[in-house]
C-alpha positions as CSV (number, residue, x, y, z in Angstrom):
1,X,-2.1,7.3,-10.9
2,X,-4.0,4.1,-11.0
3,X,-6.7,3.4,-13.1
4,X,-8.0,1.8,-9.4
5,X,-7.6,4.3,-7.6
6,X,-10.9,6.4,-8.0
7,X,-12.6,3.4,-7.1
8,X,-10.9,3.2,-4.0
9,X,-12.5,6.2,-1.9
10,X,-15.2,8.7,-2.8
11,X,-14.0,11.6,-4.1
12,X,-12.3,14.3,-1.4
13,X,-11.7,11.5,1.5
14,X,-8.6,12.8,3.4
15,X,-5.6,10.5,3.6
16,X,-6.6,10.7,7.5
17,X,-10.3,9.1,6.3
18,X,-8.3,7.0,3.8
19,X,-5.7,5.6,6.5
20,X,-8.5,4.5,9.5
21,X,-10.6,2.8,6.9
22,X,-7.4,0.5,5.4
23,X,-6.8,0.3,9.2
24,X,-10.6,-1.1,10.0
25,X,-10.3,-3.2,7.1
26,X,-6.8,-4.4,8.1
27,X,-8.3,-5.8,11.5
28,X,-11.5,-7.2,10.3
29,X,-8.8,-9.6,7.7
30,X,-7.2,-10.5,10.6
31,X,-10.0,-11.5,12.8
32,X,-11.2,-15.0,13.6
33,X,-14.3,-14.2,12.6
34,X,-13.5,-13.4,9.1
35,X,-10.9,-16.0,8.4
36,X,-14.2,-18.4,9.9
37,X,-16.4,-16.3,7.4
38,X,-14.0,-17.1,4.4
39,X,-13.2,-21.2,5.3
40,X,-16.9,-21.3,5.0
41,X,-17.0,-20.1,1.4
42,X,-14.6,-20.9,-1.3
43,X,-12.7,-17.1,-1.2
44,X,-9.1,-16.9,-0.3
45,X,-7.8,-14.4,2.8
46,X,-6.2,-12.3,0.5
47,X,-6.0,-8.6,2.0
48,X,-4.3,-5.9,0.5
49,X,-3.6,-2.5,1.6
50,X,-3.1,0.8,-0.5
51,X,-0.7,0.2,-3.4
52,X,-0.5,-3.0,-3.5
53,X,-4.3,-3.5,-3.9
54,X,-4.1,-0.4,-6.5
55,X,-1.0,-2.1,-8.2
56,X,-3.5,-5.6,-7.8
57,X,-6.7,-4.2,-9.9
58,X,-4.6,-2.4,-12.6
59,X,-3.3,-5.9,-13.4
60,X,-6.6,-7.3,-13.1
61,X,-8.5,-4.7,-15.2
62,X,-5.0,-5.0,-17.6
63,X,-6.0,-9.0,-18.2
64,X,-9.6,-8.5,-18.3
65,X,-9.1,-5.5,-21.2
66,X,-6.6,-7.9,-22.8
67,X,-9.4,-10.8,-23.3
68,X,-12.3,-8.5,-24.1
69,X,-9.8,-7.0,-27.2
70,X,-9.0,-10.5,-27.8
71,X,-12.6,-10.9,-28.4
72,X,-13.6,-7.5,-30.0
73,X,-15.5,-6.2,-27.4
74,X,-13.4,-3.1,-26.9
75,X,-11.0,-0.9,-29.2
């Protein structure tokens, strides 16, 4: 299991829940609004569903862990 993947949904969503809310997050990426929304900002469209965006923080939280040891913050 990813490390992610509790912060993902609250506790007890059904994969039901879990699949309309990647769904209503899948359109809003899509939508000329949002891609309006990001070119006025300096994000990146960058939308990721499910595993990949579980896959996607365990990498990230791997590098961040990796400095912060690098720099004795953590054990």
């Amino acid at each position: 299991m990813s490390k992610a993947a509790p912060h993902l949904a609250t506790k007890g969503v059904s994969p039901a829940q879990a699949a309309f809310w990647e769904e209503a997050m899948a359109r809003m990426a899509a939508s000329e609004e949002w891609a309006r929304a990001i070119a006025a900002t300096t994000f990146t469209r960058n939308f990721l569903r499910g595993r990949d965006f579980a896959k996607y923080l365990d990498e990230e939280f791997a590098a961040a862990w990796a400095v912060m040891a690098d720099l004795g913050l953590v054990k």
